[in-house]
N, C-alpha and C positions, 0 to 999 in steps of 0.2 A: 562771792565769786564761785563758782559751778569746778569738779573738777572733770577736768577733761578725759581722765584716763578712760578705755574701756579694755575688753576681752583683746583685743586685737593686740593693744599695746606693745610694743617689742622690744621694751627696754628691757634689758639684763642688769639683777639684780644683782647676783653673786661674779663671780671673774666668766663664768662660762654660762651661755645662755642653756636655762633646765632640760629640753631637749638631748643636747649635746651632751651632758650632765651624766644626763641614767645612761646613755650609750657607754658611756667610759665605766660608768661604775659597773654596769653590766662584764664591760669588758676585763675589768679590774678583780672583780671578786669571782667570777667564774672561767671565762678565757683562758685568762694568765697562768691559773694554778691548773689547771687544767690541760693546758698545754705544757707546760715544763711537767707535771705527772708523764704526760705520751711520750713524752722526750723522752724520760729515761727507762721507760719501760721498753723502749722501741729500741733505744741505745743497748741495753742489755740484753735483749733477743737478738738484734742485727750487729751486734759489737761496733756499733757506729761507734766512729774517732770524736773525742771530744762532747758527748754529749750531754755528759756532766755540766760541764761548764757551761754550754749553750743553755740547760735547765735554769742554771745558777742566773745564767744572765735575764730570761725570762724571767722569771720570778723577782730579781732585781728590780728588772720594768717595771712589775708590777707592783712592786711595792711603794716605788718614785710614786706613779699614778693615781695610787693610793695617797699618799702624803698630799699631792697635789689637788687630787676633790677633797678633802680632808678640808686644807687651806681657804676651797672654794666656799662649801657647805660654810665654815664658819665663818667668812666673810657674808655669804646668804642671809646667815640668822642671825648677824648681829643688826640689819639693818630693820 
């Protein structure tokens, strides 16, 4: 029996389709820290209220996000 699959195929292999994947991771390892860094460089120059913790809470995100392709990727490779 022949298999069917080809390039086209759009089955997702891991929880989130690859594509979608590198966008987050993208957004995960550079974004993230990236912006909670402007946060508080901005906060300390403009004495914006609370900007610490708005930092704290971005980088929070980011770190869930992380966990979460973490979880993805290894669900990926173990198939």
């Amino acid at each position: 029996m022949a298999d069917n699959t080809s390039e086209t195929d759009t089955t997702v292999k891991g929880i989130i389709p690859d594509k979608l994947y590198d966008v987050l991771k993208w957004v995960a390892i550079i974004v993230m820290p990236s912006l909670a860094t402007f946060i508080v460089g901005l906060g300390g120059i403009w004495s914006i209220p609370y900007a610490g913790q708005l930092a704290a809470t971005v980088t929070a995100l980011g770190v869930l996000l992380g966990a979460l392709l973490g979880l993805s990727s290894v669900k990926y490779n173990s198939r």
